[in-house]
The first five atom37 places (N, CA, C, CB, O) and aatype in JSON, in Angstrom:
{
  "aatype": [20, 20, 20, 20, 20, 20, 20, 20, 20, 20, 20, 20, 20, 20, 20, 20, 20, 20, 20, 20, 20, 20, 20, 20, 20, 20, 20, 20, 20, 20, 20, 20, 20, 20, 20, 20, 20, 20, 20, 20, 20, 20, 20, 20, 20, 20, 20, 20, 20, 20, 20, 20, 20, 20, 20, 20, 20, 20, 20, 20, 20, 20, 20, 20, 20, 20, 20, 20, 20, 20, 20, 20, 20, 20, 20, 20, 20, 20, 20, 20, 20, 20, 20, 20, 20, 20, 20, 20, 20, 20, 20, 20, 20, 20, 20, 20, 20, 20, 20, 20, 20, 20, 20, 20, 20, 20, 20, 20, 20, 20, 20, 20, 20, 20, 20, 20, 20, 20, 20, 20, 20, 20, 20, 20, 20, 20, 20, 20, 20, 20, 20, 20, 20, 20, 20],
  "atom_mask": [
    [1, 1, 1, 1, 1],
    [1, 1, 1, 1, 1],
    [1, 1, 1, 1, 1],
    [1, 1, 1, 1, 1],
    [1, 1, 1, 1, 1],
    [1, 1, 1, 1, 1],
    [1, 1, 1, 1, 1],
    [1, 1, 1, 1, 1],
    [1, 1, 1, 1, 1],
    [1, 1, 1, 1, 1],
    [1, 1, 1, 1, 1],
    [1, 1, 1, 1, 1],
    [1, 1, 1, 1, 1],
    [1, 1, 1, 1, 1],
    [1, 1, 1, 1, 1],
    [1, 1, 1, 1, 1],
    [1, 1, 1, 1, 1],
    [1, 1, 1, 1, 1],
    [1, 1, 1, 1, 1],
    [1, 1, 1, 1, 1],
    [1, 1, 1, 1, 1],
    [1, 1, 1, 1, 1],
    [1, 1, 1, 1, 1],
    [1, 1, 1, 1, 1],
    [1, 1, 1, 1, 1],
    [1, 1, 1, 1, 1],
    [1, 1, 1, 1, 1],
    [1, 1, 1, 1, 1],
    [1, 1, 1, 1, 1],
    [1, 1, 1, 1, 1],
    [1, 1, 1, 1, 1],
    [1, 1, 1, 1, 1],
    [1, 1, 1, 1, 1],
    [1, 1, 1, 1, 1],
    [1, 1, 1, 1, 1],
    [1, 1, 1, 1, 1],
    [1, 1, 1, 1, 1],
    [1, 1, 1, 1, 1],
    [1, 1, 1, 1, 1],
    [1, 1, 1, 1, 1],
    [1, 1, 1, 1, 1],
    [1, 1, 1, 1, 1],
    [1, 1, 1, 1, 1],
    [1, 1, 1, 1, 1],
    [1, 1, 1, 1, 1],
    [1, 1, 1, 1, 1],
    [1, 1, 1, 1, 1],
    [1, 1, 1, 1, 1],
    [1, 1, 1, 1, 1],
    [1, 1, 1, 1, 1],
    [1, 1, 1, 1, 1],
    [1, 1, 1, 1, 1],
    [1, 1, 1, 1, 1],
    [1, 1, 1, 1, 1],
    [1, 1, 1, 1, 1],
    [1, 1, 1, 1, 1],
    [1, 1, 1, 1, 1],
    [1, 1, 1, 1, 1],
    [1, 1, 1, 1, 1],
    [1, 1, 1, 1, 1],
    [1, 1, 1, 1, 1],
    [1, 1, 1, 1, 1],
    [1, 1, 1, 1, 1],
    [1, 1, 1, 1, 1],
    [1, 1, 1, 1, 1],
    [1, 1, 1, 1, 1],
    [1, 1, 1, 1, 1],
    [1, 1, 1, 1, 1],
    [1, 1, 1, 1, 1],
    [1, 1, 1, 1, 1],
    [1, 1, 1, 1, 1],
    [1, 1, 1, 1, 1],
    [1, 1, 1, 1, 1],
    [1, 1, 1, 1, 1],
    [1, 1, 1, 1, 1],
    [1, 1, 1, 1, 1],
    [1, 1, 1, 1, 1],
    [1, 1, 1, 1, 1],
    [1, 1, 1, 1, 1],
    [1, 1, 1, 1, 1],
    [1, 1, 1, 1, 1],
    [1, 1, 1, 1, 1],
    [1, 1, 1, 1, 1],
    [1, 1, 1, 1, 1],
    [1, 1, 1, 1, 1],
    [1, 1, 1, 1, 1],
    [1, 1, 1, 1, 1],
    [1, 1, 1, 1, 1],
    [1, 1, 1, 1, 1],
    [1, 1, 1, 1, 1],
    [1, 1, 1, 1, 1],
    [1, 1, 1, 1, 1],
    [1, 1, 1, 1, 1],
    [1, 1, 1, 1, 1],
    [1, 1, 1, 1, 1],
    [1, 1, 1, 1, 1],
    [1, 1, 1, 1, 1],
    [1, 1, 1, 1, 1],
    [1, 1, 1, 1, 1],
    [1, 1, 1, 1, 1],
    [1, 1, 1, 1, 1],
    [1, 1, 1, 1, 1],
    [1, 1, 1, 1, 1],
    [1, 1, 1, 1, 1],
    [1, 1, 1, 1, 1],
    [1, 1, 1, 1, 1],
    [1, 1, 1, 1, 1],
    [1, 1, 1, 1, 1],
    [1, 1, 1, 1, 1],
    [1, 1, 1, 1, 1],
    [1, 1, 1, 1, 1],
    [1, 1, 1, 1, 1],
    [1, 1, 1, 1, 1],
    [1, 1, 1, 1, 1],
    [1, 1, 1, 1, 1],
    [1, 1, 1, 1, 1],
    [1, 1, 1, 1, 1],
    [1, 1, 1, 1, 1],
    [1, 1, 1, 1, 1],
    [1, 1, 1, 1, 1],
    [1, 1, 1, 1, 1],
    [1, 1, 1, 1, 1],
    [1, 1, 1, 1, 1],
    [1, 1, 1, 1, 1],
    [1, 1, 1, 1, 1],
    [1, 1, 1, 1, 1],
    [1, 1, 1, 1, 1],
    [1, 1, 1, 1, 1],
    [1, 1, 1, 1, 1],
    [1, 1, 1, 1, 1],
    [1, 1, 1, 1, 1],
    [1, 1, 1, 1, 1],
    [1, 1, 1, 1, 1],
    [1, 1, 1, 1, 1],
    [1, 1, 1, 1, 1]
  ],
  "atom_positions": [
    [[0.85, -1.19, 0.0], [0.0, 0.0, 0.0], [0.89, 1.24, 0.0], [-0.96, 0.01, 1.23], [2.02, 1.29, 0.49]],
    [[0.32, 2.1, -0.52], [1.35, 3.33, -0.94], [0.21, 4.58, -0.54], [1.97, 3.31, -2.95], [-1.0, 4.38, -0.6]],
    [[0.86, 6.0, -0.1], [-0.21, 7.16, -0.41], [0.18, 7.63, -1.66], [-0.26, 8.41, 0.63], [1.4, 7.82, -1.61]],
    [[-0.34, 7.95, -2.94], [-0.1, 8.67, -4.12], [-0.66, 10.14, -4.08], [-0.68, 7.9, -5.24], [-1.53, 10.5, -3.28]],
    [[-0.03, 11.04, -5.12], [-0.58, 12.42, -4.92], [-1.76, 12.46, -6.18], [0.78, 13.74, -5.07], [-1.63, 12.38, -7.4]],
    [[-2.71, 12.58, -5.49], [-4.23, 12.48, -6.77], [-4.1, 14.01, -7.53], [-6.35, 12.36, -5.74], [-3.26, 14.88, -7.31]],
    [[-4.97, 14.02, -8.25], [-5.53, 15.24, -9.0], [-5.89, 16.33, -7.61], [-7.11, 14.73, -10.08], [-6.38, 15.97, -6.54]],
    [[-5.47, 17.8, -8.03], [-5.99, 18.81, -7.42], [-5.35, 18.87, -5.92], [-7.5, 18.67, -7.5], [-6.0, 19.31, -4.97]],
    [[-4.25, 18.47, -5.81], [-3.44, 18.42, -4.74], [-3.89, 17.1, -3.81], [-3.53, 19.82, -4.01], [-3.07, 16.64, -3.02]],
    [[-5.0, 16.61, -3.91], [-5.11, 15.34, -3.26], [-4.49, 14.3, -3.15], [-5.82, 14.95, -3.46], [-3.81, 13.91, -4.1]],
    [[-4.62, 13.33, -1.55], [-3.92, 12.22, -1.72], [-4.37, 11.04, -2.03], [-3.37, 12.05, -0.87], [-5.48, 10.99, -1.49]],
    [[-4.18, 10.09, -2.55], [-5.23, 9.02, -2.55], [-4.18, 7.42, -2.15], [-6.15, 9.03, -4.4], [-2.97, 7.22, -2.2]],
    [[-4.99, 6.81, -1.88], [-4.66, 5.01, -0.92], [-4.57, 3.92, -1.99], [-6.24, 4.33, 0.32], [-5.48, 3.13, -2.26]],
    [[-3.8, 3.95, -2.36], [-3.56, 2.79, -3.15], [-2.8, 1.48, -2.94], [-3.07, 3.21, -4.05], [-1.64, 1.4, -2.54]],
    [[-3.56, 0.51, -3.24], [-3.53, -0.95, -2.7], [-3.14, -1.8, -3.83], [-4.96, -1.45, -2.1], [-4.02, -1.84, -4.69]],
    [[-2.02, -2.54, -4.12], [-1.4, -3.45, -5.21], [-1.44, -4.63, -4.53], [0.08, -3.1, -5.75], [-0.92, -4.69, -3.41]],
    [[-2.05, -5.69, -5.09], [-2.1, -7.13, -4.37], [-2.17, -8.21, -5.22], [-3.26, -7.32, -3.49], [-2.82, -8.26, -6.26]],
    [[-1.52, -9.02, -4.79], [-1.0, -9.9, -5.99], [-1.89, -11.34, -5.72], [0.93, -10.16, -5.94], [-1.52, -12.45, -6.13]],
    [[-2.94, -11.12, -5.07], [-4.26, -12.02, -4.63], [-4.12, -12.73, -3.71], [-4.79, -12.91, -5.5], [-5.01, -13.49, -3.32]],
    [[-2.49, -12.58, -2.9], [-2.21, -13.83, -1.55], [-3.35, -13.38, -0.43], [-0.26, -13.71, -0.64], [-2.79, -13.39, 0.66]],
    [[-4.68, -13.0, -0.28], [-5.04, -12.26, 0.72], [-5.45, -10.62, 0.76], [-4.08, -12.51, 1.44], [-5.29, -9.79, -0.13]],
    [[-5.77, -10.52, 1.5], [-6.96, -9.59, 1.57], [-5.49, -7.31, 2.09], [-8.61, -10.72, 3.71], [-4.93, -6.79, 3.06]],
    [[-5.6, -7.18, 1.41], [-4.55, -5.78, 2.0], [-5.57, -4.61, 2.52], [-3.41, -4.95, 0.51], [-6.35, -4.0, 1.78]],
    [[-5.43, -4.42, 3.82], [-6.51, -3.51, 4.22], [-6.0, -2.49, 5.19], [-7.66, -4.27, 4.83], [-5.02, -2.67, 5.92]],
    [[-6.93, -1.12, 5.13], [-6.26, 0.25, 5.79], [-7.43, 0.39, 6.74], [-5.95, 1.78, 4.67], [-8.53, 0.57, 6.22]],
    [[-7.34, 0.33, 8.45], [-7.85, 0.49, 9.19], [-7.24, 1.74, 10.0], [-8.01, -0.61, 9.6], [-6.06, 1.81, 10.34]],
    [[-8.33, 2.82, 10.28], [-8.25, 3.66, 11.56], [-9.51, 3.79, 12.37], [-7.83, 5.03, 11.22], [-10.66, 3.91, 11.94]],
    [[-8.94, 3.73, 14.16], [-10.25, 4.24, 14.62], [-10.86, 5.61, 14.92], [-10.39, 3.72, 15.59], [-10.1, 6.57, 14.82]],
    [[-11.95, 5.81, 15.22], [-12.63, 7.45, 15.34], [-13.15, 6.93, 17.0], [-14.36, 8.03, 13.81], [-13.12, 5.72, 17.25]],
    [[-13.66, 8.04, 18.19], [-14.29, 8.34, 18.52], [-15.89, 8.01, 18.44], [-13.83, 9.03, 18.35], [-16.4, 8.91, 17.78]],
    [[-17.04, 6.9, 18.93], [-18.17, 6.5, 18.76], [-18.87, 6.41, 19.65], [-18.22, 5.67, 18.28], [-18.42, 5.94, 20.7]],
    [[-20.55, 6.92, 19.54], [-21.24, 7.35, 20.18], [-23.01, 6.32, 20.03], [-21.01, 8.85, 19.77], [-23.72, 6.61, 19.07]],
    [[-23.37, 5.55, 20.75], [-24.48, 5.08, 20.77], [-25.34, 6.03, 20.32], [-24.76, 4.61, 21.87], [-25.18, 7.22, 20.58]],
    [[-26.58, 5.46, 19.43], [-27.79, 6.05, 18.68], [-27.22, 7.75, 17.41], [-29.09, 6.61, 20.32], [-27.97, 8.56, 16.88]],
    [[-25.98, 7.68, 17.35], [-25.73, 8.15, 16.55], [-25.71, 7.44, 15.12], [-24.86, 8.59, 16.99], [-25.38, 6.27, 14.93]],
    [[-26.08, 8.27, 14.21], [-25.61, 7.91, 12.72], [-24.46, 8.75, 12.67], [-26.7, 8.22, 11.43], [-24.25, 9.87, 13.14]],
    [[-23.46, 7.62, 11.7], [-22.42, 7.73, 10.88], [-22.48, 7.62, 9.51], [-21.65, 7.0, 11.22], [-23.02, 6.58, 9.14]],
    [[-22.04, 8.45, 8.5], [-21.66, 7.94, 7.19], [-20.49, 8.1, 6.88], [-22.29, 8.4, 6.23], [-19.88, 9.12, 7.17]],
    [[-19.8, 6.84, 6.04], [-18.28, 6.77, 5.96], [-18.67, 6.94, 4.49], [-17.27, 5.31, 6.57], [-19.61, 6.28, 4.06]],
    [[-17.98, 7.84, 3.64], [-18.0, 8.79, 2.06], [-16.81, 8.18, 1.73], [-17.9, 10.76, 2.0], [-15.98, 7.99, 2.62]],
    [[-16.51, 7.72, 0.21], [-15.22, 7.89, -0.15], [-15.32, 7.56, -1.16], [-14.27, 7.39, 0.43], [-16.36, 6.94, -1.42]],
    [[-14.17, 7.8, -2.44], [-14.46, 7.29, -3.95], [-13.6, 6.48, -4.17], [-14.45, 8.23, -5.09], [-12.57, 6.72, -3.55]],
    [[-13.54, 5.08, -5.16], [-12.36, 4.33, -5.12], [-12.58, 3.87, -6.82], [-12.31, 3.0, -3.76], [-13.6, 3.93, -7.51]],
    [[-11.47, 3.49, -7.09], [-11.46, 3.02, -8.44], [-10.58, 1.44, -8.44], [-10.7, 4.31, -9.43], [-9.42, 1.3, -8.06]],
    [[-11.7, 0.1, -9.09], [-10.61, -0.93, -8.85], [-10.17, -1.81, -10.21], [-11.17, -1.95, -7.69], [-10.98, -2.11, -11.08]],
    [[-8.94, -2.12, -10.23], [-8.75, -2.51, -11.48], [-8.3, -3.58, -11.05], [-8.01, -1.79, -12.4], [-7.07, -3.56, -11.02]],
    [[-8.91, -4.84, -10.59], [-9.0, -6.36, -10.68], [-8.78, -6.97, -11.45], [-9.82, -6.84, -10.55], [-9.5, -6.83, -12.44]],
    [[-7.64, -8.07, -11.53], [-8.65, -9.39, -12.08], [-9.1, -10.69, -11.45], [-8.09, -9.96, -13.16], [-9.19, -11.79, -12.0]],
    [[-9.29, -10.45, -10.54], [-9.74, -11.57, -9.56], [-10.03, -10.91, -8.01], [-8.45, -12.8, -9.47], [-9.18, -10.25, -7.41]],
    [[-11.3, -11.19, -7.51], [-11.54, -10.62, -6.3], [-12.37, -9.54, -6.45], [-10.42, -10.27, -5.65], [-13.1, -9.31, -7.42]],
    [[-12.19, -8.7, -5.22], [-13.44, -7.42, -4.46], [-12.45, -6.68, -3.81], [-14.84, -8.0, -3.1], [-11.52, -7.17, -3.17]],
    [[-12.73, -5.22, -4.02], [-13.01, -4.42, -2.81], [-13.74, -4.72, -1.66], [-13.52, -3.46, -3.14], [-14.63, -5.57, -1.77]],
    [[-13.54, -4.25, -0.7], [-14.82, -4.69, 0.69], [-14.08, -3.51, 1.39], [-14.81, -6.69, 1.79], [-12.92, -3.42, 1.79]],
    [[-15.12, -2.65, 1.4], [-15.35, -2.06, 2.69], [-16.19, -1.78, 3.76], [-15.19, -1.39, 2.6], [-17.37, -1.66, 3.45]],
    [[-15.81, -1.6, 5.27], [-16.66, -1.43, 5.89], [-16.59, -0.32, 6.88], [-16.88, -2.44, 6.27], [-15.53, 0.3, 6.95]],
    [[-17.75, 0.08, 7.77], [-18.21, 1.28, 8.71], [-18.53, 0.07, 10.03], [-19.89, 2.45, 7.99], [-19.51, -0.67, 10.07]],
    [[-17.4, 0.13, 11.03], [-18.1, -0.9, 12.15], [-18.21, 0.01, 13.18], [-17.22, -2.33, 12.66], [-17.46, 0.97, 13.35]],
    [[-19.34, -0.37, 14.01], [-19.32, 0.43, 15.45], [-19.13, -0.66, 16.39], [-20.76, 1.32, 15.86], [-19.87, -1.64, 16.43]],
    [[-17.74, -0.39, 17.43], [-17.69, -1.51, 18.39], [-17.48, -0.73, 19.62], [-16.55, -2.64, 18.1], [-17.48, 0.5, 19.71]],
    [[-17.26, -1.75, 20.75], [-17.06, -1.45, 22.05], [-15.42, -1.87, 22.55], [-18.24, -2.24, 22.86], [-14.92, -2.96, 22.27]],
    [[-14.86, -1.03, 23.15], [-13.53, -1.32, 23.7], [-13.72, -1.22, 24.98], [-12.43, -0.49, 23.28], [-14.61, -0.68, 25.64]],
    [[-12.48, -2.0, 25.35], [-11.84, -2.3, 26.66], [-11.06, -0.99, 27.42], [-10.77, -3.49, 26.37], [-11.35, -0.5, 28.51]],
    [[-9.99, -0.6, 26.5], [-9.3, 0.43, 27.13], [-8.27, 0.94, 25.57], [-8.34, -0.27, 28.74], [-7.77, 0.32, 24.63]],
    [[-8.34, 2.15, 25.91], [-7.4, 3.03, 24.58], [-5.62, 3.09, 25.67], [-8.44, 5.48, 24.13], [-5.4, 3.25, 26.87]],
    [[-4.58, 2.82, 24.29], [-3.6, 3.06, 25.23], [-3.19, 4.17, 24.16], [-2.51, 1.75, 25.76], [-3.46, 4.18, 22.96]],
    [[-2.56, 5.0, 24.84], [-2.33, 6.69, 24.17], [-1.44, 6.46, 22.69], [-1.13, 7.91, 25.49], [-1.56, 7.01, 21.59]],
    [[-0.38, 5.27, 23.26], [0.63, 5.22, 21.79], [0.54, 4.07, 20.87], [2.22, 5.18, 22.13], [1.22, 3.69, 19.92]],
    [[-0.52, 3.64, 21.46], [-1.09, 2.34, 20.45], [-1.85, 2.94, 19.84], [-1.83, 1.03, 20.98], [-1.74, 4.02, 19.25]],
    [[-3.25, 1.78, 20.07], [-4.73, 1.82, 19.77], [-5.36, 1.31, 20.49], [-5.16, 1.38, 18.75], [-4.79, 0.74, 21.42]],
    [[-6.73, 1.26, 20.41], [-7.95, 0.64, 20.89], [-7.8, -0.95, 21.37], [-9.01, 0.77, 19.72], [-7.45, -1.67, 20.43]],
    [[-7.9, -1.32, 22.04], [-8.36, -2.94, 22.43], [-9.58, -2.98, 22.36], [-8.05, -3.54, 23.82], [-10.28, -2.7, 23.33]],
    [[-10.22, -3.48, 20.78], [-11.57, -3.83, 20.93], [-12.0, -5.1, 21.49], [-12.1, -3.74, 19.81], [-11.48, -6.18, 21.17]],
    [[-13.01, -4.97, 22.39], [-13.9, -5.98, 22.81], [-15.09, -6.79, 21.92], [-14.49, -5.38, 23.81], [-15.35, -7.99, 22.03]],
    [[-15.49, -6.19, 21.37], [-16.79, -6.66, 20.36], [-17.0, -5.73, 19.54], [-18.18, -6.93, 20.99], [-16.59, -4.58, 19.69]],
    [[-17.54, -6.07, 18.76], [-17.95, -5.26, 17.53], [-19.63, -4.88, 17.95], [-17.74, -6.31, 15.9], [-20.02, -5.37, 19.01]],
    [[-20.49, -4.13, 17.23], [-21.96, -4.13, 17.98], [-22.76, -3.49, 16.83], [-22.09, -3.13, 19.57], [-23.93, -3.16, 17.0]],
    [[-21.99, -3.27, 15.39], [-22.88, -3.1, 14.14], [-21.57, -3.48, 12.96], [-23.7, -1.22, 14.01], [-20.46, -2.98, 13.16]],
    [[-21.67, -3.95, 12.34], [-20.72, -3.94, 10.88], [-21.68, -3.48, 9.66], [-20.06, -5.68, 10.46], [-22.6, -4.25, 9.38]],
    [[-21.56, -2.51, 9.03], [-22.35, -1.65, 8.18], [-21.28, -1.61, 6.81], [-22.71, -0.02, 9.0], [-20.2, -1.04, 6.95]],
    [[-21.62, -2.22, 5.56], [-23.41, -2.09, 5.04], [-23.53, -4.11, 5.32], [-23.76, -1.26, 2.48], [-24.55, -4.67, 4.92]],
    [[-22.65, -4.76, 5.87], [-23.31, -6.31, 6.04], [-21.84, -6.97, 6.25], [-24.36, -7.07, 4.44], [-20.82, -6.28, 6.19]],
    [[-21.82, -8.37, 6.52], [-20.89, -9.08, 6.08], [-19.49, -8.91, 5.48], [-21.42, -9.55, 5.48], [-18.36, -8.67, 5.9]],
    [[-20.19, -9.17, 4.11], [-19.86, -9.13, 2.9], [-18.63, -7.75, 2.8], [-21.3, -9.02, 2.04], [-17.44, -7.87, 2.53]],
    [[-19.22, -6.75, 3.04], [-19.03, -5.2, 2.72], [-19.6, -4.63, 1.69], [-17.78, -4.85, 2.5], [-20.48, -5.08, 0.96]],
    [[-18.73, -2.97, 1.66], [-19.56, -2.8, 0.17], [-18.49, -2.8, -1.0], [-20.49, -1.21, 0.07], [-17.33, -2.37, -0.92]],
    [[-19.0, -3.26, -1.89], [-18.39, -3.17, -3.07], [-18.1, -2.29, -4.2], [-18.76, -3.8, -3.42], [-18.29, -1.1, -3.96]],
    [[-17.75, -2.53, -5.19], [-17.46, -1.67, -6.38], [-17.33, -2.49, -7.37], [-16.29, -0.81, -6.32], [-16.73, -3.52, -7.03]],
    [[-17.74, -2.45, -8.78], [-17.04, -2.98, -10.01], [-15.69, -3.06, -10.51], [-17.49, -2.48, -10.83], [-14.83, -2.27, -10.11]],
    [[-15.49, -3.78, -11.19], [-13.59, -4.21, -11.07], [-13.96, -3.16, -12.73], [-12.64, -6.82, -11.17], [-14.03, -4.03, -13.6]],
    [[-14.19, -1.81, -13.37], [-14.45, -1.25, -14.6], [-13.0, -0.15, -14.63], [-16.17, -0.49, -14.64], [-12.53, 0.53, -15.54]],
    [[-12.65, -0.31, -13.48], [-11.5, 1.25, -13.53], [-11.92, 2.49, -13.35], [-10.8, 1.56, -14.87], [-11.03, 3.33, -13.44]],
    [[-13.41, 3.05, -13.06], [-13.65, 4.06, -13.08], [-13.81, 4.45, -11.52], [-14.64, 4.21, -13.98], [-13.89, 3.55, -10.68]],
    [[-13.86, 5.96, -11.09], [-14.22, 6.02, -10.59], [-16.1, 6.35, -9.79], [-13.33, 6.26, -10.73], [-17.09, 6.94, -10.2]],
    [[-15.67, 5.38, -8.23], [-17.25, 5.18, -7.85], [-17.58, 6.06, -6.66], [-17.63, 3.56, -7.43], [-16.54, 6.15, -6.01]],
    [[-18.44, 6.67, -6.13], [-18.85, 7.17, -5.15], [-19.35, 6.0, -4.11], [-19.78, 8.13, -5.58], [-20.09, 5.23, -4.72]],
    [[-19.19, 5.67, -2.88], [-19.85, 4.84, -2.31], [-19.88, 5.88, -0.46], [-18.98, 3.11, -2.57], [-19.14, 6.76, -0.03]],
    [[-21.28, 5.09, 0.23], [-21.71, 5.95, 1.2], [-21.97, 4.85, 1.99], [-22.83, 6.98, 0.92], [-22.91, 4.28, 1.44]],
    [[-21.56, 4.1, 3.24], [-21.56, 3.52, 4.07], [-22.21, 4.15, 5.05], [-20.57, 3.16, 4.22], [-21.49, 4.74, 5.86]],
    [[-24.16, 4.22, 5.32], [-24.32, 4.63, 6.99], [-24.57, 3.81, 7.72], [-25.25, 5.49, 7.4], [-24.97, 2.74, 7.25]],
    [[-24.45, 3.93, 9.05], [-24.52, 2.44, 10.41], [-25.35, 3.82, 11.51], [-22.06, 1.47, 11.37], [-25.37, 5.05, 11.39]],
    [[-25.73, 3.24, 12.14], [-26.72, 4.0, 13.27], [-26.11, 3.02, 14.61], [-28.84, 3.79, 12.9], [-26.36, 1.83, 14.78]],
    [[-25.31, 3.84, 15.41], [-24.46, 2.78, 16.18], [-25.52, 2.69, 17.42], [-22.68, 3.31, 16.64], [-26.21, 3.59, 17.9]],
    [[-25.42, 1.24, 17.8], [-26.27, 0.39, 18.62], [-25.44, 0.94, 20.17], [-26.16, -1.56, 18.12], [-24.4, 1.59, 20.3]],
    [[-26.35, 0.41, 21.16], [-25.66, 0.96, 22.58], [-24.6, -0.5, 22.7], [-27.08, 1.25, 24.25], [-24.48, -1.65, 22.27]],
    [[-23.73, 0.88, 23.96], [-22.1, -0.1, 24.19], [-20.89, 0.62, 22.85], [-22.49, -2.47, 23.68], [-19.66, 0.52, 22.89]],
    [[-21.82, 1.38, 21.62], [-20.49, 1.92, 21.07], [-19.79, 3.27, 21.57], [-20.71, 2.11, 19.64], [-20.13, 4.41, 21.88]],
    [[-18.34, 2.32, 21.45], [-17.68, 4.16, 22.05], [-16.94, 3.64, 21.0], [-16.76, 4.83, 23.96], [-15.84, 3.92, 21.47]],
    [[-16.7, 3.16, 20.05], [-15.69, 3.55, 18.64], [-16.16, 2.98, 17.64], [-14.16, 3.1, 18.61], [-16.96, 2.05, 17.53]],
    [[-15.4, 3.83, 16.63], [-15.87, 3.31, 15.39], [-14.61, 2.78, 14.7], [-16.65, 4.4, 14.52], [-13.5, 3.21, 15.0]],
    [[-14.82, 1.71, 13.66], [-13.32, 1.45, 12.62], [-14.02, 1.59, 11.49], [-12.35, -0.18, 12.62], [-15.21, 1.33, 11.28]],
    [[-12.93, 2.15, 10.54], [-13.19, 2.61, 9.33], [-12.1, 1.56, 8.07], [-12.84, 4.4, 9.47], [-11.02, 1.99, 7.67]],
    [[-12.6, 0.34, 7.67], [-12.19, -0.6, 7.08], [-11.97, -0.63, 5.36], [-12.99, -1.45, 7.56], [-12.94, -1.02, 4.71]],
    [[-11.1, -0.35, 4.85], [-10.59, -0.14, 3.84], [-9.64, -1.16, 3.03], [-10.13, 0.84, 4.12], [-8.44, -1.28, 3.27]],
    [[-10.39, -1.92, 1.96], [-9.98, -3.12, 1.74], [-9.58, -4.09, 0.21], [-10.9, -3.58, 2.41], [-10.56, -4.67, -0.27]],
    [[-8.7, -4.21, -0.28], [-8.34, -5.0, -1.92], [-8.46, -6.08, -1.27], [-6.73, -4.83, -2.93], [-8.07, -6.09, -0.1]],
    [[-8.98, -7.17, -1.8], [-9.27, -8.6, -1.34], [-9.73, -9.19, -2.78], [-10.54, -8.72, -0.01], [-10.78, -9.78, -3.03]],
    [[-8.45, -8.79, -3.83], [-7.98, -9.71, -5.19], [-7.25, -9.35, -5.37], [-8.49, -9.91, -6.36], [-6.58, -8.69, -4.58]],
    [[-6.91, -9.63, -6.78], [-5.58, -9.44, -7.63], [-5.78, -8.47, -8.32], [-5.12, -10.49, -8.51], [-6.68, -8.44, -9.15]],
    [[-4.75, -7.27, -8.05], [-5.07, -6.08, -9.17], [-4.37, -4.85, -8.29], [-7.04, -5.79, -9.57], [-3.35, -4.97, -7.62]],
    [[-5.04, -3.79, -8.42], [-4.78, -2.38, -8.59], [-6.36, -1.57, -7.72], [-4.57, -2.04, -10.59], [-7.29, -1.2, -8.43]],
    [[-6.41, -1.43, -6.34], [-7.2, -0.13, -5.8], [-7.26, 0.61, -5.34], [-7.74, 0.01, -5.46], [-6.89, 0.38, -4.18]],
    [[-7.75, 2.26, -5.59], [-7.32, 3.16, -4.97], [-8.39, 3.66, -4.67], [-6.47, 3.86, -5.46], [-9.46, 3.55, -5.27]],
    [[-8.1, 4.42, -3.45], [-8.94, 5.26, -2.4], [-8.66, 6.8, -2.43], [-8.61, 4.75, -0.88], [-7.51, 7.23, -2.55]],
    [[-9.62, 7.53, -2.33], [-9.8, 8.8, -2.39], [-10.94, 9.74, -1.65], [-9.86, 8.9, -3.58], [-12.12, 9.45, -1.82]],
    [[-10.58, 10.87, -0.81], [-11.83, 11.84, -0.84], [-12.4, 10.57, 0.58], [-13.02, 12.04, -2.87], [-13.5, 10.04, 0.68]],
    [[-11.77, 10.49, 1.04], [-12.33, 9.42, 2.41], [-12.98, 10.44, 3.93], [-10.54, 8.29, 3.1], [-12.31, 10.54, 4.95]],
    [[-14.02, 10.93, 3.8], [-14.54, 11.46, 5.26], [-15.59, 10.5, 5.66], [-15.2, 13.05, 5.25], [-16.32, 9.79, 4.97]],
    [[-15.48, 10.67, 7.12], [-16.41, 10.19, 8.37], [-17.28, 11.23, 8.54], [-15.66, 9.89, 9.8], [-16.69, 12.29, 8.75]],
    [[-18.9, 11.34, 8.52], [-19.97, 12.33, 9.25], [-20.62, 11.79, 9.91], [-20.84, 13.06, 8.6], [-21.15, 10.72, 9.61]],
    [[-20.79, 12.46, 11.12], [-21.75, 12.45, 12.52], [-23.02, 13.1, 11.84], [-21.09, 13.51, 14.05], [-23.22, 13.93, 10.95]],
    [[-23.98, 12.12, 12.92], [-25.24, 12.76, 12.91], [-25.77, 12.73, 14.32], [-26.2, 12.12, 11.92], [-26.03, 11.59, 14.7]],
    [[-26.03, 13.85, 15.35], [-27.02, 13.05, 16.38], [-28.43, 13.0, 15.79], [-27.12, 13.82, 17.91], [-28.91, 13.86, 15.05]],
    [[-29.15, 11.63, 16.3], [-30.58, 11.82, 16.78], [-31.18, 11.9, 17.49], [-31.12, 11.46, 16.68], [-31.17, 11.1, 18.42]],
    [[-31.67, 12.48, 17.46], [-32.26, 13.34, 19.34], [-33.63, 13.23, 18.54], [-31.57, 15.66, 20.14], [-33.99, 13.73, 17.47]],
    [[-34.48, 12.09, 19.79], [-36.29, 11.96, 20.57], [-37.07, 13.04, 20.76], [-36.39, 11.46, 22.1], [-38.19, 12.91, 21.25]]
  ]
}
């Protein structure tokens, strides 16, 4: 995995995998029960064998250590399923919008970013948005 410099001063995530397995870019955020999240980002994949998969999870941790990360305990939504979401292996670029409405017990979120074939994918234009819903 490499950062490349995109169009218009942007950076974008690019993932080369030669199909041994799945190459994936995880960070966590800050997560809040009965909130909605949408995870935004555009990716373009040039496959020949395999998927993109990404995902929006809301889980529960144990304890944050300042120069690590998170010790998650459970997970308590994986958004948009299983599976993840996908993209067409066409080369173009796709818009995709991941929202999860995090269940109680979440205090974090991971933001799962993923080539899981053989080929060429890149990531771009990647934000996280909060929503509260307030009764």
């Amino acid at each position: 995995a490499q950062i490349a410099p995109g169009s218009g001063g942007t950076r974008e995530l690019v993932f080369t995998n030669d199909g041994a397995g799945e190459l994936q870019a995880t960070t966590l955020a800050a997560g809040q029960p009965d909130h909605l999240y949408v995870l935004d980002f555009e990716v373009k994949s040039q496959l020949q064998s395999g998927r993109v998969r990404s995902f929006l999870i809301c889980a529960a941790t144990v304890s944050v250590l300042a120069s690590v990360a998170a010790t998650v305990s459970g997970w308590t939504l994986v958004a948009p399923n299983a599976e993840g979401a996908t993209v067409p292996n066409d080369g173009s670029w796709h818009t995709v919008s991941i929202p999860a409405q995090c269940p109680a017990g979440t205090t974090t979120l991971i933001l799962d970013l993923r080539n899981a074939g053989a080929g060429v994918t890149t990531f771009r234009n990647v934000h996280l948005q909060e929503v509260e819903i307030r009764n």
